[in-house]
TORLUMFI-537521 format. One record per residue (C-alpha): residue number from 1; x, y, z. Coordinates in pm, 1 decimal. Layout:
i/xx/yy/zz
NUM/X/Y/Z
...
//
This chain:
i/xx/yy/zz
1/10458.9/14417.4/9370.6
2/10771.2/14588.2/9255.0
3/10891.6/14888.7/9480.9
4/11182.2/15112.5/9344.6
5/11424.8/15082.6/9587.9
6/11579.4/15428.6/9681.3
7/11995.3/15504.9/9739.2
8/12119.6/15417.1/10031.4
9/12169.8/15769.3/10248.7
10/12490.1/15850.5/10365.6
11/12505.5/15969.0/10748.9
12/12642.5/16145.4/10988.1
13/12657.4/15925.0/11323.8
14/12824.9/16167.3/11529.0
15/12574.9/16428.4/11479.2
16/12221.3/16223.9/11514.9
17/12370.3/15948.5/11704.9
18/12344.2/15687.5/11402.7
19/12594.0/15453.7/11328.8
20/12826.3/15598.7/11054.7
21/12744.3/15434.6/10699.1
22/13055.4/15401.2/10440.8
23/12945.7/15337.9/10136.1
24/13115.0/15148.1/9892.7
25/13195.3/15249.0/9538.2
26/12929.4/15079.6/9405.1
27/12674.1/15289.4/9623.0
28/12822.0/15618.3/9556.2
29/12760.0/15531.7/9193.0
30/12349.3/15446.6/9235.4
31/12323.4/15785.9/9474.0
32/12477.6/16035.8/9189.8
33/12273.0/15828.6/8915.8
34/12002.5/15859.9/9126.8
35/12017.8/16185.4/9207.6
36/12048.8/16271.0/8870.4
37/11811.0/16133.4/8705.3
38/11577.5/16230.3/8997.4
39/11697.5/16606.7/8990.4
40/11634.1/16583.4/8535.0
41/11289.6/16428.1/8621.9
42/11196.0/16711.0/8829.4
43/11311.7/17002.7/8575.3
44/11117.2/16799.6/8319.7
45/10799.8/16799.2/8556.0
46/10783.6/17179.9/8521.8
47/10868.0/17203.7/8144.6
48/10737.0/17604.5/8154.0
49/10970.4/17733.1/8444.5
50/11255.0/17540.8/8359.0
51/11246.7/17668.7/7992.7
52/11212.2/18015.1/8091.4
53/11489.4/17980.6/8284.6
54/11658.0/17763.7/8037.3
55/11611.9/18081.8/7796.8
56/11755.1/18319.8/8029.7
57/12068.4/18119.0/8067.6
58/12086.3/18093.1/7723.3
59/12088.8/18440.3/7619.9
60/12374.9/18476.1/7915.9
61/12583.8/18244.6/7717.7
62/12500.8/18330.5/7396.9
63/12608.5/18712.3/7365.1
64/12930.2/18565.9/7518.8
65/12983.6/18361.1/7243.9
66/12873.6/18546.3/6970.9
67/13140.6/18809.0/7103.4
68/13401.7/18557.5/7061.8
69/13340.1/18429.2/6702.8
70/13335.1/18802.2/6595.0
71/13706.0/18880.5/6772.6
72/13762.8/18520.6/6632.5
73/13650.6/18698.4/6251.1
74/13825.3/19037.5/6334.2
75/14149.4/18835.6/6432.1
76/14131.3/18659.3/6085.4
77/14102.2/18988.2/5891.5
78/14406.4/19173.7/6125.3
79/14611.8/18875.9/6016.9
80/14518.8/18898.9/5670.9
81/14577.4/19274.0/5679.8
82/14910.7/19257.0/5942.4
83/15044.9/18959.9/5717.0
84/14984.7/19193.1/5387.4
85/15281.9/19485.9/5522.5
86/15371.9/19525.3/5204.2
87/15458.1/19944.8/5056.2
88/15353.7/19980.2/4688.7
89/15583.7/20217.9/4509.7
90/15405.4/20354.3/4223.4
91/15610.0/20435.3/3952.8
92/15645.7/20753.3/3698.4
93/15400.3/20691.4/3457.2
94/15659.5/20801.9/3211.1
95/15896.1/20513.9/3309.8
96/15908.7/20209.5/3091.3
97/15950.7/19878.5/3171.4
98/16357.3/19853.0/3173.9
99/16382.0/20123.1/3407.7
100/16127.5/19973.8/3642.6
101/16346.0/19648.5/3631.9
102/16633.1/19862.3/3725.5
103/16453.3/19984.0/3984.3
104/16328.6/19636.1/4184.2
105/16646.7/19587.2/4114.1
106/16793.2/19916.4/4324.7
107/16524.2/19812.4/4575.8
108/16650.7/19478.4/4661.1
109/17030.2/19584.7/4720.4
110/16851.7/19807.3/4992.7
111/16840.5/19662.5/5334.1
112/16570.4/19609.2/5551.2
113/16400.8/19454.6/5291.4
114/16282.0/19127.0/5243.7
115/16157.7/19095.2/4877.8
116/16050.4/19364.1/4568.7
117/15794.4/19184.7/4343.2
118/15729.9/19407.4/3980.3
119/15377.6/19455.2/3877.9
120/15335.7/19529.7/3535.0
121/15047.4/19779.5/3394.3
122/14908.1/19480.9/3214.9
123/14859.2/19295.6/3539.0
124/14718.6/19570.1/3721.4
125/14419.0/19664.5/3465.5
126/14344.9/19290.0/3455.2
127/14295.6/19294.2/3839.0
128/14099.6/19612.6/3833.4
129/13863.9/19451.7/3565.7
130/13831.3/19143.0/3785.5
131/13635.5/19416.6/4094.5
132/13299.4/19468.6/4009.7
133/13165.7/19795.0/3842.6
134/13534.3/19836.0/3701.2
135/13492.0/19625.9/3381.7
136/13243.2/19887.0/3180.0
137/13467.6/20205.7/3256.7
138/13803.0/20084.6/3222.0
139/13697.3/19934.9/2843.6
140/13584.6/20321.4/2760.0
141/13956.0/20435.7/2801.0
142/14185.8/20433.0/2495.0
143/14537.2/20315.5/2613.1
144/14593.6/20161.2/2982.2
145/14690.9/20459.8/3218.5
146/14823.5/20256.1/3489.8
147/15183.1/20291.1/3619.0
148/15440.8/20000.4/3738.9
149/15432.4/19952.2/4090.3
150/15702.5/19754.0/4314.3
151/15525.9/19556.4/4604.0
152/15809.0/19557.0/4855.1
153/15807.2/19342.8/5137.6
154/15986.6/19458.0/5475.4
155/16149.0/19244.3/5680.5
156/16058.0/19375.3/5965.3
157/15678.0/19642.4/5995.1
158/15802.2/19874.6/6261.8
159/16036.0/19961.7/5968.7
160/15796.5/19988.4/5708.0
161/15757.5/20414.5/5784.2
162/16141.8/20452.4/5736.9
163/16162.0/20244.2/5411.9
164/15868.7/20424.0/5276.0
165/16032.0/20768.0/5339.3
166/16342.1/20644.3/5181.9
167/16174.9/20486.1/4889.4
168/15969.7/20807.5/4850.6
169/16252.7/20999.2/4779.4
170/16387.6/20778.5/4522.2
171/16397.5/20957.3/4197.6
172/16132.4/20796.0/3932.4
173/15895.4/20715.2/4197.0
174/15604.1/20887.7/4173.1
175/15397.5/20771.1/4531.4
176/15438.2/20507.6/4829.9
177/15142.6/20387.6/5008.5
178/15202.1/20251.7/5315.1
179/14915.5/20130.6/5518.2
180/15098.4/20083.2/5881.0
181/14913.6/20346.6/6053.5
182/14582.6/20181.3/5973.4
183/14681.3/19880.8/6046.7
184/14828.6/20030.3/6392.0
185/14474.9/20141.8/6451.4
186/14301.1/19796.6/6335.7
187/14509.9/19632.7/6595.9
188/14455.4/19864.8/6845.0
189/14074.3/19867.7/6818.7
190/14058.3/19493.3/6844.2
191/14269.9/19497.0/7147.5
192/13977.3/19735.0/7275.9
193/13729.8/19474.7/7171.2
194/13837.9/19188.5/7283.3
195/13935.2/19381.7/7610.0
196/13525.9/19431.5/7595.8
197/13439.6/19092.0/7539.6
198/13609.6/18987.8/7821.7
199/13442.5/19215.8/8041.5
200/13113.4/19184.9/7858.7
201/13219.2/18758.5/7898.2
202/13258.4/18785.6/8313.5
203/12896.0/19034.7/8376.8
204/12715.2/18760.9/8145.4
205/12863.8/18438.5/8300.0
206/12769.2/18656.0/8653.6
207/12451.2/18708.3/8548.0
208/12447.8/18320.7/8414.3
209/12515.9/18239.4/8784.8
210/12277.2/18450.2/8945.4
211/12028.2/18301.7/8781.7
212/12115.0/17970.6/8847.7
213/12161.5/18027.9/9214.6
214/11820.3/18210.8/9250.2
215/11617.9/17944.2/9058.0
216/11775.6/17641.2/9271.2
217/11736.4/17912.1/9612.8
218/11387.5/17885.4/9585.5
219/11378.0/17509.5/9496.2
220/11573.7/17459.3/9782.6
221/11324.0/17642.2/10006.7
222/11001.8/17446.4/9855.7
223/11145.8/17164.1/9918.8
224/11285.7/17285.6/10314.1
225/11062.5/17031.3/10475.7
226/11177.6/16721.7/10264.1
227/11506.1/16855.6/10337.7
228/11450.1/16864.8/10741.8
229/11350.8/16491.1/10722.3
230/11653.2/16364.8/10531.0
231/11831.0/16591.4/10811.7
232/11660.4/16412.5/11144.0
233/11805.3/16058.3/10946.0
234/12097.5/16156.4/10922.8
235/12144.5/16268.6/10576.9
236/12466.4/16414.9/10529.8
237/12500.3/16773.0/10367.9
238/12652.9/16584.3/10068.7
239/12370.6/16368.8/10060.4
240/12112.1/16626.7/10034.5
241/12295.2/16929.5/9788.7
242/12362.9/16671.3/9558.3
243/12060.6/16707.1/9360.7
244/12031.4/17038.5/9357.9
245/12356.3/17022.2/9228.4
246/12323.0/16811.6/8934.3
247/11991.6/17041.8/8857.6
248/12269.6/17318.0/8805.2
249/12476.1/17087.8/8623.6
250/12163.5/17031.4/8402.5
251/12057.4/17378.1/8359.1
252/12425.6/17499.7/8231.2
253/12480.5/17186.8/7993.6
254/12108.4/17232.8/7806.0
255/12173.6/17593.9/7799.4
256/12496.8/17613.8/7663.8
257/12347.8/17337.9/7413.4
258/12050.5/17597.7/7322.7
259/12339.0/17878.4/7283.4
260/12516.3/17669.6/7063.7
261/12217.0/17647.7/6834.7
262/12140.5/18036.9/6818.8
263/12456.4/18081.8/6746.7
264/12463.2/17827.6/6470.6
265/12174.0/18033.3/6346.6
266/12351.4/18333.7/6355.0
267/12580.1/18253.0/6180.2
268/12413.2/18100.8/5887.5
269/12165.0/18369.6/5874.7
270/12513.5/18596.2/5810.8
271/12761.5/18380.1/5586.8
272/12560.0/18442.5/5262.7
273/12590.1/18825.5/5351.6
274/12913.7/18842.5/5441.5
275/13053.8/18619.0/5159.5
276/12807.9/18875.5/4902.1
277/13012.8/19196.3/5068.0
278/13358.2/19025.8/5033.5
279/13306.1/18925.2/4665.4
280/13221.7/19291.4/4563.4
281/13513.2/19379.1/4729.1
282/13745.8/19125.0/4530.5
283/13849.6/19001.1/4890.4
284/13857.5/18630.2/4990.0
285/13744.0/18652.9/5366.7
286/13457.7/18408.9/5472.9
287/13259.5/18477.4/5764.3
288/13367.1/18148.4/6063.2
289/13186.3/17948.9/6324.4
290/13281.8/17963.7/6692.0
291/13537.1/17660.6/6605.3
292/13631.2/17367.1/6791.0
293/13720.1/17626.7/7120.5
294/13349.6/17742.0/7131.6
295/13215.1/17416.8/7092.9
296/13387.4/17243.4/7357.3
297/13405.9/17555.9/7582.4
298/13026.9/17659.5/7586.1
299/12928.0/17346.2/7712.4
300/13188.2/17344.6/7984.1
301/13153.3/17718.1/8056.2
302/12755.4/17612.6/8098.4
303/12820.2/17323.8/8326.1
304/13085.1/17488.7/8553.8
305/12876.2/17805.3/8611.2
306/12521.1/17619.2/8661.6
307/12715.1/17419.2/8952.0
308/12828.4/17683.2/9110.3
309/12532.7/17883.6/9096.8
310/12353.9/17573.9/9236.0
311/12631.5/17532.0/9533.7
312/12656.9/17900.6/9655.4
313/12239.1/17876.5/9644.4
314/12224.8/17521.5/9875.4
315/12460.9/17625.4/10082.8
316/12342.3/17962.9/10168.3
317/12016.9/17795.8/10222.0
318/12140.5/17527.7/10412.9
319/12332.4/17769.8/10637.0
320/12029.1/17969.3/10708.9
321/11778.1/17692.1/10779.2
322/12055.9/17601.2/11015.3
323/12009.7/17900.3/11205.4
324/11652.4/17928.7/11182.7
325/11632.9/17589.4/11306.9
//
């Protein structure tokens, strides 16, 4: 008859007058395989608590993450926007095209600035027909009413107010847009939010270990008599957390897996949206994933916090069946 033969137990010799056992590499190995695969057996022999719990855990994570990949999507579009600093000069409509060369021209002898690119009329109502809705109203009008515009680049933003002023004043040109106090205010709002997320990131990966050390509490405390037994061998306390914590361990890893996947679904439940918004806008941004980061960190942000849930719980109970005992 085969009998599964069980880890040896490490113990404490000093404390239950055994001899002291030091185990050899080999044996260490078989006691953390051991315990867990015994500590996965036992969440899978309750398949309705542990995916409750499971659930919980996931939702902890997954508001986390989804936080993330939208600072991760905000920080695309402020970089889009911050890297597009450019003024637009709009010219006289009465100008012609020599004096608008003569006026890039003007522009680029100025300093502080980096480069003056002429758009022409032409190219401006061909870009307007290319947004939607613009095509049927701009083929009513008899001759093209747009101006030429000079895209100038700063060299450096913080100038960008100055040059504007001094552009502004420039005789021939008609209007400046300059779009640095939005983009002062886009920057400063996702400072707030990702200020947010990482307050809204610490109170769910709290909440994430609460949970964790509450469900392996009470597993610990079902289980108080097994425990006393292993104690009276001479288990040591190493011996005897261990599962519990690789039942942490498990808990974090399958629900940062299960966050993953709602977030997966998240975001291709979105994409087609997004991408339908930014065409009718003419714009080119594409709704991303949690990348590589989230991947990778999800899983380790699950594992880290399930284990420490699980060793503030054990040895919390541990302490107090100490002093009950």
């Amino acid at each position: 008859m085969n009998v599964r033969r069980k880890p040896p137990v490490e113990t404490r010799g000093a404390e239950r007058n055994v001899v002291p056992t030091r185990l050899s590499w080999a044996a260490r190995k078989e006691q953390h395989a051991y315990a867990a695969l015994s500590s996965l057996g036992r969440l899978i022999a309750r398949p309705g608590g542990t995916l409750l719990t499971l659930l919980v855990l996931a939702l902890a994570l997954l508001l986390p993450l989804l936080l993330a990949t939208t600072l991760r999507n905000v920080a695309q579009l402020e970089a889009s926007i911050g890297a597009s600093s450019d003024l637009m000069a709009f010219l006289d409509p009465a100008r012609g095209a020599a004096d608008a060369e003569a006026e890039a021209k003007a522009l680029r002898a100025l300093p502080g600035i980096a480069k003056v690119e002429l758009r022409t009329p032409e190219q401006g109502l061909a870009e307007l027909k290319r947004l939607a809705g613009f095509g049927p109203a701009l083929a009513l009008l008899p001759d093209n009413p747009l101006p030429f515009v000079l895209t100038v680049t700063p060299r450096d933003d913080a100038e960008s107010a100055a040059l504007a002023k001094t552009i502004a004043a420039r005789p021939g040109v008609d209007l400046v847009r300059d779009d640095a106090g939005w983009r002062a205010r886009l920057r400063a709002i996702a400072a707030l939010a990702r200020r947010l997320a990482a307050v809204a990131a610490a109170l769910f990966g709290l909440g994430a270990l609460l949970v964790v050390g509450n469900t392996i509490r009470v597993d610990v405390a079902g289980r108080r008599d097994e425990i006393q037994v292993m104690q009276v061998v001479g288990a040591t306390p190493a011996f005897v957390r261990r599962p519990f914590l690789y039942a942490g361990l498990w808990y974090g890893l399958a629900a940062a897996l299960i966050a993953l996947a709602g977030a997966a679904a998240v975001f291709v439940a979105l994409a087609p949206a997004v991408a339908s918004v930014s065409a009718s806008y003419g714009a080119g941004f594409a709704l991303q994933g949690p990348g590589w980061a989230g991947v990778i960190g999800t899983p380790a942000a699950g594992i880290v916090l399930g284990w420490l849930g699980a060793r503030v719980a054990v040895a919390f109970e541990l302490a107090r069946g100490a002093r009950a005992g």
